[in-house]
N, C-alpha and C positions, 0 to 999 in steps of 0.2 A: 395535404401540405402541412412543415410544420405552424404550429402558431408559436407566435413570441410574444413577449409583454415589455412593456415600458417599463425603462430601468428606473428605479426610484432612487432616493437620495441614499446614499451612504457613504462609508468611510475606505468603498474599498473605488477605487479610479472605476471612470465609465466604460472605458475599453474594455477593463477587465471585467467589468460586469456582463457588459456585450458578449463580450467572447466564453466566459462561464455557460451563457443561458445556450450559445449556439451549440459549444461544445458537449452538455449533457443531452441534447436532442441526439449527436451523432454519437455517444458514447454507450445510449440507449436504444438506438438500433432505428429513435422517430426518423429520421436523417439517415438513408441507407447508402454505401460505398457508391462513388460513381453518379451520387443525386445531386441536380444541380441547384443551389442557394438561391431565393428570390434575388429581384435585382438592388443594385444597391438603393436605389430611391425608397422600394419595399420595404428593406431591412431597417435601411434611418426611420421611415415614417413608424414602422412597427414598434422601435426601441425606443422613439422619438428622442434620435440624439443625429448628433451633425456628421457629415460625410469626413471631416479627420477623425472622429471619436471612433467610427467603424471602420475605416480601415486600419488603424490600430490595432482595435481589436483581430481583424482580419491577419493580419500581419505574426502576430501573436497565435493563433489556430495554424498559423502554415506553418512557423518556425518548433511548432509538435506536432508536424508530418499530419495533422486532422483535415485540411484542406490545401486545395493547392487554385490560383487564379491563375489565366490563359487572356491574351487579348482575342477578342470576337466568340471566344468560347463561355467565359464566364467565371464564377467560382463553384468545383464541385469538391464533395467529399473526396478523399482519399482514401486509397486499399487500405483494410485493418492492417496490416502487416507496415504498412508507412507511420504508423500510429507510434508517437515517443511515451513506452508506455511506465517508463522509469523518473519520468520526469517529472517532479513534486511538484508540480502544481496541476497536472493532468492526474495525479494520484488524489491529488485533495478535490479536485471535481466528479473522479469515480467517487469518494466517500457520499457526496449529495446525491446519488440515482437513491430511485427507488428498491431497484431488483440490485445489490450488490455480491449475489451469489454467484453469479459467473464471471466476476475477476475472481474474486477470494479463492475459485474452485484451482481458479488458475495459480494465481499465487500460492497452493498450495502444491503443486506442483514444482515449481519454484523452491520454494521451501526442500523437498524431497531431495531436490537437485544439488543442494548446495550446502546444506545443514550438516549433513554428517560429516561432511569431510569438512566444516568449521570446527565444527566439536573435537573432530580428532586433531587437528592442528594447534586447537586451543588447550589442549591436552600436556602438548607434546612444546608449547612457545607461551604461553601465559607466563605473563611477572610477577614476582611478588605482589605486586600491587592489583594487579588485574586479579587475581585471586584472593587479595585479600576483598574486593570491591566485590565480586560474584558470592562471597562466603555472606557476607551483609546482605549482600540482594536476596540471596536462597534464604536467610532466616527469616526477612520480612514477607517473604511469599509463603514459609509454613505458616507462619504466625497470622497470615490475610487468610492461609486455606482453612484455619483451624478453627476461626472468625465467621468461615463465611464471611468475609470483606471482597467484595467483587471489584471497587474504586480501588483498592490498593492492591489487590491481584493483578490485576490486568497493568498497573503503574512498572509492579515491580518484575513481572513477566518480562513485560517487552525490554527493561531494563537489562534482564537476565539475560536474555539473548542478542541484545544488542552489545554486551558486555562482550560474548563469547566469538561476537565476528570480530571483536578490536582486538580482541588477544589470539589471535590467529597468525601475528606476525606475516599476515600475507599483506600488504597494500591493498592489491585487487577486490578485497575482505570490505577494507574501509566503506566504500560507495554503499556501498549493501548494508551496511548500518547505518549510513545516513540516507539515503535515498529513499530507501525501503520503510524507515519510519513510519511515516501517514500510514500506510496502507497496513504496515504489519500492528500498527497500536488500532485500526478500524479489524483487523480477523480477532483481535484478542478480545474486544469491547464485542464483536458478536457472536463471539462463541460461550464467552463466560455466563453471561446472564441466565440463571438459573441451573447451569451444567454443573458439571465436575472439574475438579482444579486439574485432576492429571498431576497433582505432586508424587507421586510414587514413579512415574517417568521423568520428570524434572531431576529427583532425588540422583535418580540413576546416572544421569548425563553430570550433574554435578560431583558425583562419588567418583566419575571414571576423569573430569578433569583436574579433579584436586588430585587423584590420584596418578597423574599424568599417564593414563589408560588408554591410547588412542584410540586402541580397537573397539574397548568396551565404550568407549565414549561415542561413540560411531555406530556401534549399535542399537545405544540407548535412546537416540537422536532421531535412529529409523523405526522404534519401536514407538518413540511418541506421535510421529509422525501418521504413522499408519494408519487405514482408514478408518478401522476400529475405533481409534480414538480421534478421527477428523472429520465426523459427521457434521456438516455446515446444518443440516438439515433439521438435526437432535441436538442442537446446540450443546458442544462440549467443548474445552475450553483447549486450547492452542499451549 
């Protein structure tokens, strides 16, 4: 069964802290789909907080599809697949596991799915401004790769590419650069450390959007992407 611990004082509400410590049990697999949660008496004595502080919490894990409660049945986990997995605060409790390589594997996936035809959109609908901002971002990332600066690579990366979903002129674009933040500034902080910048793909994706290149920009995009240059394993940078 899993263990819990008593919440201690901090700055973040007691719900939330309830609901963090339950939530990374089911998000790490200690808490399996389908597994029923001690009872509430259990879970207050364990956190040693009051039965409104956990259901709160409770409340909070349902409304991210992670659990669901039944009267006479109980509260058990829910299907991976009910799981809100875009939802920034379930993304900031994936960054605290231990083992974070089988989201990121995932989110790279993700990434494959969607990046290139941002690039090429952004290619093709970037403003002047939006490209004057991406021209800034791409010199402070040679200048971090040339450094060896990994705190300002990974700042100005994630910038890079968060720049390239807003100038996509799609709406549907936007979420995805804010949503996807957390999780895509935690693949960049663990790939860089000690790896390669990948500026020579970067370079590429940015030659073909300044150059309103769709295609090439699209390919530059699947070339970074590729696994070649996505070993989560061999730490190389994003």
């Amino acid at each position: 069964m899993a263990q819990f611990s008593l919440v201690e004082d901090s700055h973040r509400k007691i719900h939330v802290q309830v609901a963090r410590q339950i939530a990374r049990k089911i998000l790490s697999g200690e808490l399996n789909q389908h597994e029923r949660l001690p009872s509430e008496m259990d879970l207050c004595d364990a956190f040693g907080v009051s039965r409104t502080a956990l259901r709160e919490s409770t409340k909070l894990l349902s409304a991210k599809g992670l659990i669901e409660s039944k009267p006479k049945v109980g509260t058990t986990v829910c299907q991976r697949n009910n799981w809100h997995f875009l939802d920034p605060q379930l993304l900031d409790w994936i960054r605290d596991l231990e083992n974070t390589e089988p989201f990121l594997a995932q989110f790279l996936g993700l990434r494959k799915a969607i990046e290139p035809e941002a690039c090429a959109l952004a290619a093709s609908n970037a403003t002047a401004e939006h490209r004057k901002e991406l021209s800034v971002i791409f010199q402070r990332m040679t200048l971090a790769a040339e450094r060896y600066e990994y705190d300002d690579w990974t700042a100005n990366d994630h910038l890079f590419h968060q720049t390239i979903f807003l100038s996509t002129g799609n709406q549907f674009y936007i979420p995805f650069s804010n949503i996807l933040s957390t999780i895509f500034k935690l693949f960049i902080d663990h790939s860089a450390e000690g790896g390669r910048f990948c500026i020579e793909e970067h370079c590429e994706i940015y030659d073909a959007i300044m150059a309103g290149n769709g295609a090439q920009a699209r390919l530059a995009s699947h070339t970074l992407l590729n696994d070649e240059n996505q070993k989560l394993s061999q730490v190389v940078n994003a």
